[in-house]
Backbone bond lengths (Angstrom), bond angles and torsions (degrees), N, CA, C in turn:
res aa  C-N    CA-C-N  psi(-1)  N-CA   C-N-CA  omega(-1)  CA-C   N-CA-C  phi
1 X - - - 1.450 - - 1.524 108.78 -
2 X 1.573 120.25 136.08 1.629 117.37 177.37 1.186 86.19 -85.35
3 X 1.811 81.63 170.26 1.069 113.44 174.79 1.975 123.02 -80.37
4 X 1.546 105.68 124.42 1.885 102.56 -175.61 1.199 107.13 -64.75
5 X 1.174 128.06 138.62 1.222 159.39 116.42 1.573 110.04 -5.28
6 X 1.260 135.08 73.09 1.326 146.04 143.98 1.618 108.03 12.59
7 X 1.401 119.73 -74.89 1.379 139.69 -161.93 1.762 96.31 -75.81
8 X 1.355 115.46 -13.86 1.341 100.56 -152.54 1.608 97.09 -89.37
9 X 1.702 117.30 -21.66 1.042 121.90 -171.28 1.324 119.21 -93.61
10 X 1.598 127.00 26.45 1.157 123.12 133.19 1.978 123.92 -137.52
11 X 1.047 104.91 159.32 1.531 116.20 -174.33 1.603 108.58 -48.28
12 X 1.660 123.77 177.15 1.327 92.31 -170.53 1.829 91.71 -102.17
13 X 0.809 108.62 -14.03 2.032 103.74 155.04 1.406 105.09 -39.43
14 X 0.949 116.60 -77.77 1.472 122.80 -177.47 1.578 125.66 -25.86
15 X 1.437 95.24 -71.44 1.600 108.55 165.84 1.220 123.76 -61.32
16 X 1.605 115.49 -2.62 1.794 117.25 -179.13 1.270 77.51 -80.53
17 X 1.759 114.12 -65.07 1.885 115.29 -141.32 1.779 94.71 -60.77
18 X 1.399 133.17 -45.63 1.203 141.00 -147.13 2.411 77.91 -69.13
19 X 0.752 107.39 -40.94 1.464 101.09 -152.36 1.748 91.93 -104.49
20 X 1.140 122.70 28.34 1.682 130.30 166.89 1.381 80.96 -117.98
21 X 1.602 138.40 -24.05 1.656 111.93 -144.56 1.860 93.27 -111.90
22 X 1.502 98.73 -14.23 1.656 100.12 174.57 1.625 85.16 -94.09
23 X 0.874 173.60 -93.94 1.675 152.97 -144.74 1.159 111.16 -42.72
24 X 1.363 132.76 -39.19 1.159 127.99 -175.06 1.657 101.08 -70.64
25 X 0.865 129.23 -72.88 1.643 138.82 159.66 1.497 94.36 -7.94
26 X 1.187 132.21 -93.22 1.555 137.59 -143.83 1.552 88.86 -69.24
27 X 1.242 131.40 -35.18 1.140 135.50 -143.11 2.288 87.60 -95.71
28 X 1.047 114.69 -57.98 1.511 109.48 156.00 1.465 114.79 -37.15
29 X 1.566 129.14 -53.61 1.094 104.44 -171.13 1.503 127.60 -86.89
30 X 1.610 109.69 -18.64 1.013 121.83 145.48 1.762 133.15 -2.35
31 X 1.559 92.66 -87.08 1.712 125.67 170.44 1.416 108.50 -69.74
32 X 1.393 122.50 -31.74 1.446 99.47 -176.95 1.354 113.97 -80.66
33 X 1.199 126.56 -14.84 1.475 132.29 171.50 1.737 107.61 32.20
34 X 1.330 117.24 -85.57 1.437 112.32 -157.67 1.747 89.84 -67.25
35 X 1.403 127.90 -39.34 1.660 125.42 -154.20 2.160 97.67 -70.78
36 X 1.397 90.14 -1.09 1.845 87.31 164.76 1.139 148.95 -95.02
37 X 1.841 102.69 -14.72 1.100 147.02 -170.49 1.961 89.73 -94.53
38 X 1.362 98.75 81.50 1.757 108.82 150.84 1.508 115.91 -134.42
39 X 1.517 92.03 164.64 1.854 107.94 175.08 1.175 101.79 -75.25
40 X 1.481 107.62 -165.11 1.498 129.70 100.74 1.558 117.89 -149.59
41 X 1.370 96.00 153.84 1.633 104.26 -161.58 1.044 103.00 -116.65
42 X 1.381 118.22 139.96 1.355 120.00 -169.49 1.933 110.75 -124.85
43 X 1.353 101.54 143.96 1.652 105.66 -160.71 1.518 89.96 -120.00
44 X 1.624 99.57 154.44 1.317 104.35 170.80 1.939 96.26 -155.01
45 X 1.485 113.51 139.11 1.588 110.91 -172.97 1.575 91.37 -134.46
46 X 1.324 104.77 -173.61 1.520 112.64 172.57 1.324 111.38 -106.52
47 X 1.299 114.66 133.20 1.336 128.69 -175.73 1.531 119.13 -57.06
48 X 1.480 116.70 138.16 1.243 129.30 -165.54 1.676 115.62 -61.54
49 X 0.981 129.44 139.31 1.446 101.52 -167.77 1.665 99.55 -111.47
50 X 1.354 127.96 10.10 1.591 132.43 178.58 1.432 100.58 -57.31
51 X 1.397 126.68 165.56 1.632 127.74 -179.35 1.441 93.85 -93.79
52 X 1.253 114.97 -24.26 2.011 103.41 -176.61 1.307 115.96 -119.34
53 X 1.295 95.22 54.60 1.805 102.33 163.66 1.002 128.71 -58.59
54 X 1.102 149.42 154.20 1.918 122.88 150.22 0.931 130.10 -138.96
55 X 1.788 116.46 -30.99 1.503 112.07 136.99 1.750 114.43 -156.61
56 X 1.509 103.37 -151.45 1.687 89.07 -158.61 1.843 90.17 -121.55
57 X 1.258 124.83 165.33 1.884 105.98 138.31 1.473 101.40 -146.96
58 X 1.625 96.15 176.63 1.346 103.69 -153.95 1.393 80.19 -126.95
59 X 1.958 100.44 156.13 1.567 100.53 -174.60 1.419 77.38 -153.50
60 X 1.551 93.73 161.44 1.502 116.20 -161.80 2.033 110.34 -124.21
61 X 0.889 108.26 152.63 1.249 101.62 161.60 1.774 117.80 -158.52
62 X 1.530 126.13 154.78 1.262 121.16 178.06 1.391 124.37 -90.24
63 X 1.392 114.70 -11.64 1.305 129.97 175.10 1.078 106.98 -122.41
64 X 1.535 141.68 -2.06 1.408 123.50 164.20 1.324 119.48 57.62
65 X 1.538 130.89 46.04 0.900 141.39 164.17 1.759 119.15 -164.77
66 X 1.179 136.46 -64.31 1.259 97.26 178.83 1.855 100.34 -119.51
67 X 0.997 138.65 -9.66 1.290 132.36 -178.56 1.410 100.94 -94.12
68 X 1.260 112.62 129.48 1.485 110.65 -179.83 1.782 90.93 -147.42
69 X 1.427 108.87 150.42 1.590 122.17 -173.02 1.777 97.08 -141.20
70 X 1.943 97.98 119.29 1.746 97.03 171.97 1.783 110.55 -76.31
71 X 1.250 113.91 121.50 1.234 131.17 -147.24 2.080 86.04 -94.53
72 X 1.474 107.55 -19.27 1.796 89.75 178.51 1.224 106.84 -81.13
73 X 1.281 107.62 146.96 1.883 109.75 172.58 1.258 106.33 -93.19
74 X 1.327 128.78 -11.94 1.947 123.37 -176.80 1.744 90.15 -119.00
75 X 1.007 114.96 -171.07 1.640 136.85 163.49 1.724 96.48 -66.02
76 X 1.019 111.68 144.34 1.591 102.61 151.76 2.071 104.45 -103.78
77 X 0.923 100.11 122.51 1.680 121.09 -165.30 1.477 92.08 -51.88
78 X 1.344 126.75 141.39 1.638 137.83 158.63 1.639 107.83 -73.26
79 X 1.439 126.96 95.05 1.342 124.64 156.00 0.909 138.95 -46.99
80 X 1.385 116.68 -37.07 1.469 148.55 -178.10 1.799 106.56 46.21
81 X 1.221 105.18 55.02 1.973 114.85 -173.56 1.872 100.65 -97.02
82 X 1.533 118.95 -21.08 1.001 116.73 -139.69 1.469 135.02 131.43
83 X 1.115 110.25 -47.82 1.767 131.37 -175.54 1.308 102.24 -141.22
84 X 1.037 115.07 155.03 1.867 120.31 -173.86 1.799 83.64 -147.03
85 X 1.479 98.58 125.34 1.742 93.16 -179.95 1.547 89.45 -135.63
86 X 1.838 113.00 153.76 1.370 121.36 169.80 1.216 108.57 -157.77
87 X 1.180 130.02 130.68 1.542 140.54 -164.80 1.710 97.54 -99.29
88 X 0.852 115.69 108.15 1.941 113.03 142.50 1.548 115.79 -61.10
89 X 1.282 106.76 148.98 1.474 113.13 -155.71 1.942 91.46 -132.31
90 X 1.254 120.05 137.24 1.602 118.01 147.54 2.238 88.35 89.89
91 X 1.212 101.71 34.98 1.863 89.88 -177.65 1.657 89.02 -99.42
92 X 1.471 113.78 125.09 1.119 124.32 141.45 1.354 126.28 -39.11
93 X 1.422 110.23 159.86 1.664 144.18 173.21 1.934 79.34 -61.45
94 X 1.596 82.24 127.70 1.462 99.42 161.99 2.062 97.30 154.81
95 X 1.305 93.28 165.44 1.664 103.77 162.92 1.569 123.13 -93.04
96 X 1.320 120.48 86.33 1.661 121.22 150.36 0.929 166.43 -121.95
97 X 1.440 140.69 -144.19 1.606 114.63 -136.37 1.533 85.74 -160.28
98 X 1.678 131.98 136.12 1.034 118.46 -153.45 1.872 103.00 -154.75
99 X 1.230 136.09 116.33 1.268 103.28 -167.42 2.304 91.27 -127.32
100 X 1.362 104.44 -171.01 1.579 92.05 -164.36 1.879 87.54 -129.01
101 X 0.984 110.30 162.73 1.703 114.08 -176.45 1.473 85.55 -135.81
102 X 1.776 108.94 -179.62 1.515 121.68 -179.90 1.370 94.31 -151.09
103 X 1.227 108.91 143.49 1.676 111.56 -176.45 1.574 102.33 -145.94
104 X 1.318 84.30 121.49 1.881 94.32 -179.86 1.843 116.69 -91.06
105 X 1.080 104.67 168.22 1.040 118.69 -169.16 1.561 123.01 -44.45
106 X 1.595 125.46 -8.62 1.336 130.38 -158.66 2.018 96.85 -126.34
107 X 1.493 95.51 5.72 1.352 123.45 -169.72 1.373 126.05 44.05
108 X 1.297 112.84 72.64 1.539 138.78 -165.56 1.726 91.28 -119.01
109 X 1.470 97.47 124.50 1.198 98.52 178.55 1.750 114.50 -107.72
110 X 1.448 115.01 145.03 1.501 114.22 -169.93 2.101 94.61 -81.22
111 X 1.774 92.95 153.01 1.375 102.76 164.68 1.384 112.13 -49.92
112 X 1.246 118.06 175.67 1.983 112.82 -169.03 1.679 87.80 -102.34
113 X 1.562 95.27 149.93 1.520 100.80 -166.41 1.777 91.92 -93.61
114 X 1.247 107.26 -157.55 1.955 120.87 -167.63 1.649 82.42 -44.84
115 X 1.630 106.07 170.14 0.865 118.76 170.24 1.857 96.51 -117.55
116 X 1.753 88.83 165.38 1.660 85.31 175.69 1.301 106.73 -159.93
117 X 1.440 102.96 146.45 2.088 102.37 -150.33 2.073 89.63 -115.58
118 X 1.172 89.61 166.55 1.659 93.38 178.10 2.310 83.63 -179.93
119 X 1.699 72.23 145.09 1.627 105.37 -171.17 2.060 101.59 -110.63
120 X 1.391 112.42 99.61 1.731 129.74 166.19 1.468 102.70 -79.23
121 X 1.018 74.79 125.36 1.853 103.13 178.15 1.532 128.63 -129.83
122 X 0.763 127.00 52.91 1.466 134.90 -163.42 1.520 119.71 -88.42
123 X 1.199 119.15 -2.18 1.472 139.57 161.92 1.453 105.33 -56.43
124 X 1.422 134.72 144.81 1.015 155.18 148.51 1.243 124.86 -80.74
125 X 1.432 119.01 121.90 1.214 127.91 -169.83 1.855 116.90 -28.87
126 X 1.139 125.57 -165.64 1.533 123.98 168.77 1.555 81.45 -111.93
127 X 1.508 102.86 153.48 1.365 129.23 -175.50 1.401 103.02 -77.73
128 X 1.720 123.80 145.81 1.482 122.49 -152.84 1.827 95.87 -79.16
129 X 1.195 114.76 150.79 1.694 113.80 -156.97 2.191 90.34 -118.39
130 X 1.518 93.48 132.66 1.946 98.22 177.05 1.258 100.54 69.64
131 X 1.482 124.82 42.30 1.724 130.28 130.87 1.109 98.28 -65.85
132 X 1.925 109.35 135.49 1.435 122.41 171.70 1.756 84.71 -157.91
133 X 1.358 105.49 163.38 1.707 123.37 160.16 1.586 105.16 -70.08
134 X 1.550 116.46 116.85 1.338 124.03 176.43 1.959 107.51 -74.80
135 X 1.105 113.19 -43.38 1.122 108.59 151.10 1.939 96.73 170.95
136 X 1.758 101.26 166.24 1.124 112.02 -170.52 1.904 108.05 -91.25
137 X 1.578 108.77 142.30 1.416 116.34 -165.45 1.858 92.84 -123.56
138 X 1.574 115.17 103.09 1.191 114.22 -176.30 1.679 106.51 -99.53
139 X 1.222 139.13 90.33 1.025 152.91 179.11 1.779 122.34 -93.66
140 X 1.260 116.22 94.11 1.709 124.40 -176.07 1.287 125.88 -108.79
141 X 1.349 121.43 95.65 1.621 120.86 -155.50 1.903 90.12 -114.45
142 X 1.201 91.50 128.79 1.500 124.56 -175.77 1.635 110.47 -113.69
143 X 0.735 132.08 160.98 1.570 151.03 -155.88 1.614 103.70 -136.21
144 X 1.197 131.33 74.56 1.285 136.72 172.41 1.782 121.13 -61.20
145 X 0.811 90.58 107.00 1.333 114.60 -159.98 1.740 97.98 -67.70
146 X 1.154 130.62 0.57 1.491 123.54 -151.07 1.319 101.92 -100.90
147 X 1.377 104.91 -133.11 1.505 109.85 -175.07 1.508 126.82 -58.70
148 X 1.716 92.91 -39.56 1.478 91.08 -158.89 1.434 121.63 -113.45
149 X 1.543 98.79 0.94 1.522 124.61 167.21 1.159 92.10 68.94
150 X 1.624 158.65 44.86 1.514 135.02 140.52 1.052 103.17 -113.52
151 X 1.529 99.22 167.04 1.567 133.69 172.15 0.945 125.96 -61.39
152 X 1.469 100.37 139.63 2.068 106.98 -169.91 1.834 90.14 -119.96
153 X 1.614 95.39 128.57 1.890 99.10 158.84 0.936 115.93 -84.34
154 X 1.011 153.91 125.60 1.730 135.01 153.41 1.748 125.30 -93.15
């Protein structure tokens, strides 16, 4: 059996939309430039030791003082192993500030425990500026085969 023909297995509709929907793609990531540049940060606390825990959330802020936003979209579940860990996923370049609550079962939420700051950086340096060739060193060492058997530089 040969081998199919890639192109052959779709119409040429097909291969327009399929090849408008990969431009659009490259062409999104392109332009979004800074909206690509994310972390993720990952938390870990000590587990609550109350019998009616049920779970924890974590809230974030950029100024660390009065606007603060809980950054989990579900509960993060109480394990109660010891350590309770939860990663935020997709946080932009920026400086913040992040504290953890506990909410028991009758949904009473605990005061926010320490707070703790961390600086995302996902930018790449600026490219090094007045690279040039200082100059070229043409060095050709040959093995003279003659009388006296040494090497010639030229």
């Amino acid at each position: 059996m040969g081998r199919r023909n890639f192109v052959g297995l779709f119409t040429i509709k097909q291969r327009s939309l399929l090849m408008v929907l990969i431009m659009f793609v490259l062409m999104s990531f392109l332009l979004a430039g800074q909206a690509l540049a994310a972390s993720e940060v990952a938390f870990e606390w000590d587990s609550n030791t109350e019998p009616d825990i049920s779970h924890y959330n974590i809230y974030r802020s950029d100024d660390g003082q009065a606007t603060w936003e809980k950054v989990n979209l579900n509960p993060i579940p109480h394990i109660g192993n010891g350590t309770e860990t939860w990663t935020e996923a997709g946080v932009p370049d920026g400086t913040y500030h992040w504290y953890a609550t506990a909410v028991d079962t009758e949904d009473n939420e605990s005061g926010p425990s320490n707070i703790v700051s961390a600086t995302i950086d996902t930018q790449a340096p600026a490219p090094p500026q007045g690279f040039s060739i200082g100059r070229i060193i043409r060095m050709i060492i040959s093995w003279i085969m003659g009388l006296f058997g040494l090497f010639s530089i030229v």
